[in-house]
Backbone atoms as SQL, in Angstrom:
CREATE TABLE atoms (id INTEGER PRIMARY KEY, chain TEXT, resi INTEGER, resn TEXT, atom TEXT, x REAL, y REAL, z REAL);
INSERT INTO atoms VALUES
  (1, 'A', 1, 'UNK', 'N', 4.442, -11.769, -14.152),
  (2, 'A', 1, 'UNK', 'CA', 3.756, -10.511, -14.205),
  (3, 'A', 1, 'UNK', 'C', 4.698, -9.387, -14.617),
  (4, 'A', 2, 'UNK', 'N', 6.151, -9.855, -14.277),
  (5, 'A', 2, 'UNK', 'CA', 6.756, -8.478, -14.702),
  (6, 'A', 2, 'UNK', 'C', 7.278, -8.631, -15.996),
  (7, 'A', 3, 'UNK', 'N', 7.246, -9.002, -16.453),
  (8, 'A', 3, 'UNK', 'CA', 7.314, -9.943, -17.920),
  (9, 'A', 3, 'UNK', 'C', 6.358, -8.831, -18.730),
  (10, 'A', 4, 'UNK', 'N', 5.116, -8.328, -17.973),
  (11, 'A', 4, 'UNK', 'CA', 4.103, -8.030, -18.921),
  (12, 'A', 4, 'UNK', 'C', 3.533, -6.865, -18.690),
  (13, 'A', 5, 'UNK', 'N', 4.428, -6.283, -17.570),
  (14, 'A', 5, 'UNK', 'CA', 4.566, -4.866, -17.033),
  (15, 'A', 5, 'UNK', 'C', 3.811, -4.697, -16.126),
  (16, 'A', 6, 'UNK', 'N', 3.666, -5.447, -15.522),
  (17, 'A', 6, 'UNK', 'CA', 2.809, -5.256, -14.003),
  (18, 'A', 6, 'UNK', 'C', 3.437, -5.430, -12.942),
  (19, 'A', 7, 'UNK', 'N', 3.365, -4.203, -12.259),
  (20, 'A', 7, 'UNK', 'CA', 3.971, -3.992, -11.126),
  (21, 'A', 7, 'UNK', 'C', 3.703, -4.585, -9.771),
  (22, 'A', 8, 'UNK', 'N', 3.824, -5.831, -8.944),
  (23, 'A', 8, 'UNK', 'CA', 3.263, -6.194, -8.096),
  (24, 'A', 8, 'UNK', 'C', 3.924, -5.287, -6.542),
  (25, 'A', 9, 'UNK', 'N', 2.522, -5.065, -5.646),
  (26, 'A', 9, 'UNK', 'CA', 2.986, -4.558, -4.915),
  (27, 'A', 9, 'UNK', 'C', 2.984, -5.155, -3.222),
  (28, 'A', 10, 'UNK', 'N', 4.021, -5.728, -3.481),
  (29, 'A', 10, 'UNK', 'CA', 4.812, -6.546, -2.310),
  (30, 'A', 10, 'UNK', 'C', 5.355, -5.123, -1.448),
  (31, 'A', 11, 'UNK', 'N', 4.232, -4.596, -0.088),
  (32, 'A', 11, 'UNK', 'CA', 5.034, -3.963, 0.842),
  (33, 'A', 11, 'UNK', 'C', 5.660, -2.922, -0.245),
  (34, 'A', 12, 'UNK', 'N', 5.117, -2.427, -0.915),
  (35, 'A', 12, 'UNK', 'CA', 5.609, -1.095, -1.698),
  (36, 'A', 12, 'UNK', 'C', 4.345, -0.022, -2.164),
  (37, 'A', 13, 'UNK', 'N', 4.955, 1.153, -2.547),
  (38, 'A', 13, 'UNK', 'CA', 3.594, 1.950, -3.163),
  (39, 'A', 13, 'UNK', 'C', 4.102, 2.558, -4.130),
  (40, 'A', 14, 'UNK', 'N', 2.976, 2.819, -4.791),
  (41, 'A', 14, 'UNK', 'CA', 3.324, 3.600, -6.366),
  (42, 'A', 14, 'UNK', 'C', 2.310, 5.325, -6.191),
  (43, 'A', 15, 'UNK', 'N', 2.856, 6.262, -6.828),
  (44, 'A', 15, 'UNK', 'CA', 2.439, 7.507, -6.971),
  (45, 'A', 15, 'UNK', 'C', 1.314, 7.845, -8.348),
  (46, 'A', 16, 'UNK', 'N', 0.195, 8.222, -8.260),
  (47, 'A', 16, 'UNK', 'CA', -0.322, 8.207, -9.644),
  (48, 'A', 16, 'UNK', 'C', -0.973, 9.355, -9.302),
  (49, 'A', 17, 'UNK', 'N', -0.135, 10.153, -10.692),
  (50, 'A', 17, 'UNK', 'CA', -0.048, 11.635, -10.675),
  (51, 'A', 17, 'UNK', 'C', -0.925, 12.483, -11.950),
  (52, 'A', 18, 'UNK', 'N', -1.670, 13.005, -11.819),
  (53, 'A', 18, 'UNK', 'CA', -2.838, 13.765, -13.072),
  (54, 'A', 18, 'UNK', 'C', -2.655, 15.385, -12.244),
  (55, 'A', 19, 'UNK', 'N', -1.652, 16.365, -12.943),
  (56, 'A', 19, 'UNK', 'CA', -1.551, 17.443, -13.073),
  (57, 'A', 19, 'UNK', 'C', -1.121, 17.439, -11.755),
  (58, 'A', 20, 'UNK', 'N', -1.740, 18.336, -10.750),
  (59, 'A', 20, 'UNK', 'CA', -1.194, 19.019, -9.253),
  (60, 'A', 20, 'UNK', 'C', -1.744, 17.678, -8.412),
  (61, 'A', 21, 'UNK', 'N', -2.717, 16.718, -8.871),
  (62, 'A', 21, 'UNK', 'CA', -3.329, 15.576, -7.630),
  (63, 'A', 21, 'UNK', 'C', -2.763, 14.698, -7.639),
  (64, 'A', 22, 'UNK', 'N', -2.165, 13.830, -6.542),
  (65, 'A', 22, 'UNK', 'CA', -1.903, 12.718, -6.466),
  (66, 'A', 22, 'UNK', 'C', -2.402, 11.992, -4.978),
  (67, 'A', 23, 'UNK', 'N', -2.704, 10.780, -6.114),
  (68, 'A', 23, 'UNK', 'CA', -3.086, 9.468, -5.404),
  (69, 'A', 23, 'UNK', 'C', -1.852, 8.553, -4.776),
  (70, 'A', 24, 'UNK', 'N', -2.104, 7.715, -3.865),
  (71, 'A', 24, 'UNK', 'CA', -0.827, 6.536, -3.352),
  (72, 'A', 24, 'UNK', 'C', -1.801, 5.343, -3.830),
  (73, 'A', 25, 'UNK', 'N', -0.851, 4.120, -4.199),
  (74, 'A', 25, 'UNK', 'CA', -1.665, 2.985, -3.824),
  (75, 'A', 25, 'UNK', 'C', -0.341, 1.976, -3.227),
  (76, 'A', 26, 'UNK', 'N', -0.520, 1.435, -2.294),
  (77, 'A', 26, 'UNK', 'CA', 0.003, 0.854, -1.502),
  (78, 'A', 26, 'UNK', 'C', 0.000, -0.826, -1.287),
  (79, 'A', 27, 'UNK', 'N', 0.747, -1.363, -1.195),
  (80, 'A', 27, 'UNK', 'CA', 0.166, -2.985, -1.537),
  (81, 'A', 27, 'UNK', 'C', 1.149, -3.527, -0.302),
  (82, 'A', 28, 'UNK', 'N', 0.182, -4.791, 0.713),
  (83, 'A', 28, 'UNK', 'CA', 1.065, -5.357, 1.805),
  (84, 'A', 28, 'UNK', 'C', 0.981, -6.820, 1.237),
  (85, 'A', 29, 'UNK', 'N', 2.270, -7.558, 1.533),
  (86, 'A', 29, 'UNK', 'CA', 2.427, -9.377, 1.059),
  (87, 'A', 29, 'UNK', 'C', 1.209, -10.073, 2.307),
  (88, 'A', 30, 'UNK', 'N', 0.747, -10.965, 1.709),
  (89, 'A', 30, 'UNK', 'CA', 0.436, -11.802, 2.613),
  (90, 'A', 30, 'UNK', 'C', 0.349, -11.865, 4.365),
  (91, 'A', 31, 'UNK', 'N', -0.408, -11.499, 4.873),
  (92, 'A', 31, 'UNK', 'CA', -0.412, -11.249, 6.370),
  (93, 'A', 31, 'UNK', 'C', -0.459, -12.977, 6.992),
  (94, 'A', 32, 'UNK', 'N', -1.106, -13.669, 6.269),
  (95, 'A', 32, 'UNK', 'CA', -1.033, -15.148, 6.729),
  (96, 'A', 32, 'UNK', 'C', 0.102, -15.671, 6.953),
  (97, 'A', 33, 'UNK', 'N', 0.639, -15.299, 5.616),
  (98, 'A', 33, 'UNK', 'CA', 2.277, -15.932, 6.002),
  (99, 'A', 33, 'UNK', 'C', 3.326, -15.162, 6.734),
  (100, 'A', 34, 'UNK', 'N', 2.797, -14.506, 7.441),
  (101, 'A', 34, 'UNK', 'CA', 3.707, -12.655, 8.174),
  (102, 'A', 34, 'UNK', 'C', 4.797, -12.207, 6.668),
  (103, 'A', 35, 'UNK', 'N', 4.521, -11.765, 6.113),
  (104, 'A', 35, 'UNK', 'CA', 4.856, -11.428, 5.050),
  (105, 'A', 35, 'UNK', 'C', 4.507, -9.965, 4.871),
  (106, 'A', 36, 'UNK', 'N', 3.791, -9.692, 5.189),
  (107, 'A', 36, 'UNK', 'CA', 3.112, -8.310, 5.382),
  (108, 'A', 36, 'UNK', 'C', 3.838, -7.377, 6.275),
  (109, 'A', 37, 'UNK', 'N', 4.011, -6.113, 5.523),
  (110, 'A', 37, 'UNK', 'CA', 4.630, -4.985, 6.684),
  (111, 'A', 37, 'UNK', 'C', 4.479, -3.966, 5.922),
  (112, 'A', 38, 'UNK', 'N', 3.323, -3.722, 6.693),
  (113, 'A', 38, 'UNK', 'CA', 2.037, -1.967, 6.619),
  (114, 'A', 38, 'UNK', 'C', 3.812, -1.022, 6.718),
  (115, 'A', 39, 'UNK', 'N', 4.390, -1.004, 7.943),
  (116, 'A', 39, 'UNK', 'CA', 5.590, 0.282, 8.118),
  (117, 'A', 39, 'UNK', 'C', 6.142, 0.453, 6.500),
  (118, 'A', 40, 'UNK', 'N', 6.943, -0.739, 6.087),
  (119, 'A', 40, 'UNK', 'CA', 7.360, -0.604, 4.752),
  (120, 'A', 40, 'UNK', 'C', 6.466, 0.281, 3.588),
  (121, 'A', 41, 'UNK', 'N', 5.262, -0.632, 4.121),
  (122, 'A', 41, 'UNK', 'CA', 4.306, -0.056, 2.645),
  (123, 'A', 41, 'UNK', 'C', 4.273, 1.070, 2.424),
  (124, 'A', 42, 'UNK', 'N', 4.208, 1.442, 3.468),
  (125, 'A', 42, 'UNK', 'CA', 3.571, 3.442, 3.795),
  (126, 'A', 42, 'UNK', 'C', 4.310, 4.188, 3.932),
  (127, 'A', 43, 'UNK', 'N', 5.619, 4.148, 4.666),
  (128, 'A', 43, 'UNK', 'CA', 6.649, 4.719, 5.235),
  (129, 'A', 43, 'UNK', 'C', 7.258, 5.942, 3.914),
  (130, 'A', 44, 'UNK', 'N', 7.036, 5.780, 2.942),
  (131, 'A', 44, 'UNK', 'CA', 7.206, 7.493, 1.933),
  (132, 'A', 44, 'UNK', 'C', 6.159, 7.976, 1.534),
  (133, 'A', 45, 'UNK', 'N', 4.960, 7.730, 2.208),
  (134, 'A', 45, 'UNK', 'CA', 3.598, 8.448, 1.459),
  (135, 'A', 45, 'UNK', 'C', 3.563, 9.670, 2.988),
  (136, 'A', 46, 'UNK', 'N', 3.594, 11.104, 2.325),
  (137, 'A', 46, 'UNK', 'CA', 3.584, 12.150, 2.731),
  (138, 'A', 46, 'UNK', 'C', 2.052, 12.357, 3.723),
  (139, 'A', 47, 'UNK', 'N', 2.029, 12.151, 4.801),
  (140, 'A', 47, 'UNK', 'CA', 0.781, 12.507, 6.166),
  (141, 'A', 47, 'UNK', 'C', -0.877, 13.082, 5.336),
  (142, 'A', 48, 'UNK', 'N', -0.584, 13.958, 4.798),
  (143, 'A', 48, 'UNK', 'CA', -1.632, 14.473, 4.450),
  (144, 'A', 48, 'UNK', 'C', -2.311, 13.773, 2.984),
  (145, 'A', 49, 'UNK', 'N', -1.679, 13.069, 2.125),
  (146, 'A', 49, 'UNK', 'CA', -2.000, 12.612, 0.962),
  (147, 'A', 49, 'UNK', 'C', -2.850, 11.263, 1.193),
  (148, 'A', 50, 'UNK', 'N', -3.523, 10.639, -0.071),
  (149, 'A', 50, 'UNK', 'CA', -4.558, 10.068, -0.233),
  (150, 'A', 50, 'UNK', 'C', -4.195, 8.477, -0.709),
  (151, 'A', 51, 'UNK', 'N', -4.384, 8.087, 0.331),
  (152, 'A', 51, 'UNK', 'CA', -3.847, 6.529, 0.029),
  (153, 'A', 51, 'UNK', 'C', -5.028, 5.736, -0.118),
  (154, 'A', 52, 'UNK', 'N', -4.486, 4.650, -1.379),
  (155, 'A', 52, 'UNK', 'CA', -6.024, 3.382, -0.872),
  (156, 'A', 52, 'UNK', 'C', -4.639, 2.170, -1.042),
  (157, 'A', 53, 'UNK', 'N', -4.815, 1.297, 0.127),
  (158, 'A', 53, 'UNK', 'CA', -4.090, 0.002, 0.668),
  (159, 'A', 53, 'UNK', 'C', -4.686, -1.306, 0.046),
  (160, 'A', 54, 'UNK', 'N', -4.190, -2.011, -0.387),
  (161, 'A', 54, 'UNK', 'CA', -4.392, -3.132, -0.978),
  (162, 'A', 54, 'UNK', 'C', -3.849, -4.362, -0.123),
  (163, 'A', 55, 'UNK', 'N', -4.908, -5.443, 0.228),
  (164, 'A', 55, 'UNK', 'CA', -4.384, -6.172, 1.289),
  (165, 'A', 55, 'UNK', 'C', -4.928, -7.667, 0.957),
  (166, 'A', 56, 'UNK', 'N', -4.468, -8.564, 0.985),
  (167, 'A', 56, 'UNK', 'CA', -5.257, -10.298, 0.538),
  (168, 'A', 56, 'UNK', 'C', -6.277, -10.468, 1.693),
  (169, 'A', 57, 'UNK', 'N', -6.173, -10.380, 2.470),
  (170, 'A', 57, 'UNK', 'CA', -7.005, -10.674, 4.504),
  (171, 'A', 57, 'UNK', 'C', -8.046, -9.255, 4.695),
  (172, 'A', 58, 'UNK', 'N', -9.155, -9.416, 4.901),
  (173, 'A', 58, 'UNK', 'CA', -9.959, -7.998, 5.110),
  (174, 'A', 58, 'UNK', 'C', -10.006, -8.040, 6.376),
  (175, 'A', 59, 'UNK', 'N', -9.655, -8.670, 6.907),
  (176, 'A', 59, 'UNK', 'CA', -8.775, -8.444, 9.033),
  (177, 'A', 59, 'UNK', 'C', -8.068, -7.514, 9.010),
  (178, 'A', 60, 'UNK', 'N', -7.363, -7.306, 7.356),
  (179, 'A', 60, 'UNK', 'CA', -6.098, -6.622, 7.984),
  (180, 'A', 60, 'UNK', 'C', -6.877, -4.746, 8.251),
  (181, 'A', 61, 'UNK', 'N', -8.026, -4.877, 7.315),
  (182, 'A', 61, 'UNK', 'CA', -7.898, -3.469, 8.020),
  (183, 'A', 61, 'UNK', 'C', -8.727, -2.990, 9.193),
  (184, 'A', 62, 'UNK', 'N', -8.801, -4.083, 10.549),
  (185, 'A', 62, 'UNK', 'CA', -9.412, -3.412, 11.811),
  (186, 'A', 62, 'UNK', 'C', -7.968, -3.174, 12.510),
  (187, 'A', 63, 'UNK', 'N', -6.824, -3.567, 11.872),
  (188, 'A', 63, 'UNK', 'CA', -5.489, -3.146, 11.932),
  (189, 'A', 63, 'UNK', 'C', -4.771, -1.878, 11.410),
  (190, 'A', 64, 'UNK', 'N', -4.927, -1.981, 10.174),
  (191, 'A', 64, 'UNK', 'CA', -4.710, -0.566, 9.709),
  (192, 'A', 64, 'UNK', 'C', -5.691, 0.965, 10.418),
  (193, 'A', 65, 'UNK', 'N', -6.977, 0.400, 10.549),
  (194, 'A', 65, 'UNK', 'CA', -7.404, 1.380, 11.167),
  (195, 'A', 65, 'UNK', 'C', -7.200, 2.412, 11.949),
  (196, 'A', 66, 'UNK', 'N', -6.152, 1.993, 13.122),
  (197, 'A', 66, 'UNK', 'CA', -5.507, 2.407, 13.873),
  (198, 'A', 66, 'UNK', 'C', -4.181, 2.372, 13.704),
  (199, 'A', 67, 'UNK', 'N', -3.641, 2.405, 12.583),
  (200, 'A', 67, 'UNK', 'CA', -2.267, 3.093, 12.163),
  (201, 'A', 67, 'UNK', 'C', -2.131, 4.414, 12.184),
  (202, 'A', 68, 'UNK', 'N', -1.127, 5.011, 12.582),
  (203, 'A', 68, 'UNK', 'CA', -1.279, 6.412, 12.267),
  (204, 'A', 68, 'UNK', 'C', -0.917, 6.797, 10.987),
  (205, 'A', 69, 'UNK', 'N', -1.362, 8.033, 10.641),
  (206, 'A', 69, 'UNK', 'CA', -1.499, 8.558, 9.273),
  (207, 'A', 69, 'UNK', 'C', -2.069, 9.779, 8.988);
């Protein structure tokens, strides 16, 4: 994938910026295999800004739910 410019997001986030707005998108590894770590993912996206989380398990977000943020 990175071969072809795609950024996979293993526990990282990317900024996507159009004039004064920005979006987060956030990506966690695998929660099956504990591979996953929400702290990493999130940990530079600024409190008040607009994240959407990308996750393989839709369990994971009665978890995230109650993350703070």
């Amino acid at each position: 994938m990175h071969d072809r410019g795609i950024q996979l997001l293993r526990n990282k986030t990317i900024a996507i910026e159009h004039g004064k707005s920005r979006i987060w998108i956030a990506g966690i590894d695998d929660a099956l295999v504990s591979a996953a770590d929400l702290d990493q993912a999130l940990r530079d996206i600024p409190a008040p800004e607009t994240t959407v989380l990308l996750a393989h398990e839709p369990d994971v977000a009665d978890y995230v739910a109650r993350f703070p943020g």
